[in-house]
C-alpha positions in Angstrom: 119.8 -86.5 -131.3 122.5 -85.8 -128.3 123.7 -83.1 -129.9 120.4 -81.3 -130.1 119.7 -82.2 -126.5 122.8 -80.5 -125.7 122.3 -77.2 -127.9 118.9 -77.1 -125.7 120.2 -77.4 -122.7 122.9 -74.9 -123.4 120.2 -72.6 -124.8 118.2 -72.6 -121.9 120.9 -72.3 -119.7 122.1 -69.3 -121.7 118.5 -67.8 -121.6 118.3 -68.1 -117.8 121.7 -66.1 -116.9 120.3 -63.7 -119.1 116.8 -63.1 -117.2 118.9 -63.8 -113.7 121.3 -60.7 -114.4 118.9 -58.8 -116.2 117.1 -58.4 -112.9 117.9 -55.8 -110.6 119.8 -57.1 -107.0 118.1 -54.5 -104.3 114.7 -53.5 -106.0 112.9 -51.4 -108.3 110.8 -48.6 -108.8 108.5 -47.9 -112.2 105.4 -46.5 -113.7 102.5 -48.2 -115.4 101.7 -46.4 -118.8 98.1 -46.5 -120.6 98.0 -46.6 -124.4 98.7 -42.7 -124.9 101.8 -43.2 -122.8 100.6 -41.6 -120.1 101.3 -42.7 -116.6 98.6 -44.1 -114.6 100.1 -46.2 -112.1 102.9 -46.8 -110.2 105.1 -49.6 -108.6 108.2 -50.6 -106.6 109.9 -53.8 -105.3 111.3 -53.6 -102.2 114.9 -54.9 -101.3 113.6 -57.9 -99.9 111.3 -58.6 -103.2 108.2 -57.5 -101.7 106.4 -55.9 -104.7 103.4 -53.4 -104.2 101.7 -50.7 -106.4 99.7 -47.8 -107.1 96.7 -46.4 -109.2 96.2 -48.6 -112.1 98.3 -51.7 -113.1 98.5 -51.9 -117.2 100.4 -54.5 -119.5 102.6 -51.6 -120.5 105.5 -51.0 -117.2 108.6 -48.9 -117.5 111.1 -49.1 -114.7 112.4 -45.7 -113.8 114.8 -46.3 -110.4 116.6 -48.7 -108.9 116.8 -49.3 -104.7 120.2 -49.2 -103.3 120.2 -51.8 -100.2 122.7 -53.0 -97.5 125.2 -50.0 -98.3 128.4 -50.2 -96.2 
């Protein structure tokens, strides 16, 4: 039983350095895209994590840029 509690634990450890780097550090910019592909929205978050958007927000996102912030 310890041991499994242990392999959890380590999993979801594992699983969260994952998301944590996976994220990008100073913002992002990206489209919305409706079932054709096409793009109908667009969205950004800014360098302090502020998010906003444009046109029409879909389940379908595709993140195109990445902000640069705080640059000597």
């Amino acid at each position: 039983m310890r041991m499994k509690v242990m392999l959890g634990l380590g999993l979801v450890l594992a699983i969260a350095a994952g998301v944590a780097m996976a994220k990008p550090r100073n913002g992002e910019l990206g489209v919305y895209l409706d079932a054709d592909g096409n793009v109908v929205g667009t969205y950004s978050v800014s360098c302090d994590g502020v998010f906003s958007y444009s046109g029409t927000r879909t389940a379908n996102s595709l993140a195109n840029g990445q902000l640069f912030c705080n640059l000597p």
